[in-house]
C-alpha positions as a Markdown table, in Angstrom:
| # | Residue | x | y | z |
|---|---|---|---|---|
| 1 | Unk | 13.3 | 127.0 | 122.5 |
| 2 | Unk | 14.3 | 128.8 | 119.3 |
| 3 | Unk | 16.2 | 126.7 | 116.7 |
| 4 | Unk | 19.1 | 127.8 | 115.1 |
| 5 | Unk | 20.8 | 126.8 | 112.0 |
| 6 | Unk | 24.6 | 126.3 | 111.1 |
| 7 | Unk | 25.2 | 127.3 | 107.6 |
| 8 | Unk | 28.7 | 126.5 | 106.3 |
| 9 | Unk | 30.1 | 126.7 | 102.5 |
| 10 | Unk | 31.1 | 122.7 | 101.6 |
| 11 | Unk | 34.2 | 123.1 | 100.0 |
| 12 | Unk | 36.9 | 120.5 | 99.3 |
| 13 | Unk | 38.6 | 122.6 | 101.8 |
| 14 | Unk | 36.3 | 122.8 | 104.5 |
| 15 | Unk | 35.6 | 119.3 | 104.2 |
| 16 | Unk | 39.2 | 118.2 | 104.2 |
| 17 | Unk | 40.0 | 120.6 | 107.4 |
| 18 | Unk | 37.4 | 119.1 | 109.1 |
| 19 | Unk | 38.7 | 115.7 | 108.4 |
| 20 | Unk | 42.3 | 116.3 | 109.5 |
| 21 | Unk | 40.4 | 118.1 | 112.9 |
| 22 | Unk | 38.8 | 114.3 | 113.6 |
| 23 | Unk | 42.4 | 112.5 | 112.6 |
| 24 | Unk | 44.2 | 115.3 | 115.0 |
| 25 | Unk | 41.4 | 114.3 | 117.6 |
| 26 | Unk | 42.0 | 110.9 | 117.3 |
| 27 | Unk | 45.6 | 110.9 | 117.1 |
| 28 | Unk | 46.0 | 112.7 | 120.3 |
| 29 | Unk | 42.9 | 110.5 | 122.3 |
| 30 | Unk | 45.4 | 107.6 | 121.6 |
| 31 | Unk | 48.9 | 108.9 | 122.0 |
| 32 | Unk | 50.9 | 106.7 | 123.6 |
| 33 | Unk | 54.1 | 108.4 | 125.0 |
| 34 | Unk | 55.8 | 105.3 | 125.4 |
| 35 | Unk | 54.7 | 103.9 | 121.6 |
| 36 | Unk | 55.3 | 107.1 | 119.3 |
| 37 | Unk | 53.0 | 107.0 | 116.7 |
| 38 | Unk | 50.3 | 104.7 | 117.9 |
| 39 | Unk | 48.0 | 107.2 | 118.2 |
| 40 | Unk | 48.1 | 108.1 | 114.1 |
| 41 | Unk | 48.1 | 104.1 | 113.2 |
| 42 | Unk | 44.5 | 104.2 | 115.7 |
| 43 | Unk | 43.4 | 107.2 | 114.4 |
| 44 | Unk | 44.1 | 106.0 | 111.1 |
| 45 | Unk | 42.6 | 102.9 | 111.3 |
| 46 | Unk | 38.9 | 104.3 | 113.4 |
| 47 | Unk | 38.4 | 106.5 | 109.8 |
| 48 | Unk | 39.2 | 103.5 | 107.9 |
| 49 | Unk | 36.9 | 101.1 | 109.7 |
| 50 | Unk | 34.6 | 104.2 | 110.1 |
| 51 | Unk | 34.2 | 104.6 | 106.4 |
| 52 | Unk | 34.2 | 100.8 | 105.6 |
| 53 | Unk | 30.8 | 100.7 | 107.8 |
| 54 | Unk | 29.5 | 103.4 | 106.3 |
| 55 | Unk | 29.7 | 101.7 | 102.9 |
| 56 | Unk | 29.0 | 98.5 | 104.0 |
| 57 | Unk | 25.6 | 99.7 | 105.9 |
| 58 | Unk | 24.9 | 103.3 | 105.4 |
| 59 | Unk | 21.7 | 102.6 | 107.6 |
| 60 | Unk | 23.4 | 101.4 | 110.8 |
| 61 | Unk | 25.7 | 104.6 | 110.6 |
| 62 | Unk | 22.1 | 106.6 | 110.8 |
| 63 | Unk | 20.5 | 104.7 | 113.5 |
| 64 | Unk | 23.7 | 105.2 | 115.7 |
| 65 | Unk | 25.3 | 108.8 | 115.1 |
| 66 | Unk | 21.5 | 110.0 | 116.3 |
| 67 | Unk | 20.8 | 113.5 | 117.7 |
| 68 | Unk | 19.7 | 111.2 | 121.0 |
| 69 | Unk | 23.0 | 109.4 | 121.1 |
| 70 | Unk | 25.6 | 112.2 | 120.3 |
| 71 | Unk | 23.7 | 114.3 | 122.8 |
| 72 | Unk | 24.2 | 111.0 | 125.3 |
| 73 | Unk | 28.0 | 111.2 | 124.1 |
| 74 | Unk | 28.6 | 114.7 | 125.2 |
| 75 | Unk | 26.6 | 114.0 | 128.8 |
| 76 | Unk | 29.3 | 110.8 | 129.0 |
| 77 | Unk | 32.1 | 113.6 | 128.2 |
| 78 | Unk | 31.4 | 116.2 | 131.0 |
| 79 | Unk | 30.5 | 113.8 | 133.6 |
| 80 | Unk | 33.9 | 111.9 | 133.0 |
| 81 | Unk | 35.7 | 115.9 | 132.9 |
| 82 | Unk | 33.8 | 115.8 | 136.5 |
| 83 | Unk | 35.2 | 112.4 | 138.2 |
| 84 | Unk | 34.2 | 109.2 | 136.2 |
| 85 | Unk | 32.0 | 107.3 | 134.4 |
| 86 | Unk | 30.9 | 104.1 | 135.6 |
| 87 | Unk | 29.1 | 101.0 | 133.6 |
| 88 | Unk | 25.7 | 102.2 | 134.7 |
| 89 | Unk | 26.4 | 105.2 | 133.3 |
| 90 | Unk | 26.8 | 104.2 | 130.0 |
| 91 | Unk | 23.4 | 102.1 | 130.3 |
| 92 | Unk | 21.7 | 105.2 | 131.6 |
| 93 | Unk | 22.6 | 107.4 | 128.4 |
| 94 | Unk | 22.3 | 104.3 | 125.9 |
| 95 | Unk | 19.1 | 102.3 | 127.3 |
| 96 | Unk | 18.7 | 100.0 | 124.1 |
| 97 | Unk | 22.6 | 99.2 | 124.6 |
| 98 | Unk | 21.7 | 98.7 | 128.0 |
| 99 | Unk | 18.1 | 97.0 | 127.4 |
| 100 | Unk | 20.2 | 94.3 | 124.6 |
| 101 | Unk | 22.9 | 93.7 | 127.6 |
| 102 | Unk | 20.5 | 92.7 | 130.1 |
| 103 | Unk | 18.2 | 90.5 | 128.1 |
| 104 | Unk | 21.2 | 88.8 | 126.7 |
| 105 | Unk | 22.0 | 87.7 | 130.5 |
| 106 | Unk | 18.6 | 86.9 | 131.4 |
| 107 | Unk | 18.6 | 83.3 | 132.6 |
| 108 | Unk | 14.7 | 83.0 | 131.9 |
| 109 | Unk | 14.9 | 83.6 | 128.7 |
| 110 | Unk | 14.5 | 80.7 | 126.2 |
């Protein structure tokens, strides 16, 4: 499979469009029509907490926003456009989420 490779200019413009294309994203996921402007306080506040992470730990940020895990995102995203995503689901696409869950129920463990 041939590779291909995105090349974009980084310029404080095309950094902050992209940024106002996440908070629009966000904004809308969590409009609530009967709470106007709920979905700018969330979006607001995911960036926020988002950031302060990032900061915090910038090497739990890496080991989450993988290539294996944003490709298990967008699989999560087109079966839910098809009919639903259940809990097993989720397990499926994230096994070590999954794997922590059911160790953390295992009544044989010490």
């Amino acid at each position: 499979m041939e590779q291909t490779t995105k090349q974009i200019e980084l310029t404080q413009e095309y950094v902050l469009s992209q940024l106002k294309r996440l908070y629009k994203a966000l904004e809308k996921s969590f409009s609530n029509p009967d709470a106007p402007g709920e979905g700018s306080v969330k979006a607001i506040e995911i960036i926020e907490n988002l950031a302060d992470m990032i900061e915090e730990d910038p090497t739990m940020i890496k080991a989450v926003l993988t290539e294996n895990n944003l490709r298990a995102l967008k699989s999560l995203q087109e079966k839910q456009a098809k009919g639903g995503v259940g809990i097993l689901d989720f397990f499926n696409a994230f096994p070590d989420i999954g794997n922590a869950v059911k160790q953390s129920f295992n009544p044989f463990k010490k």
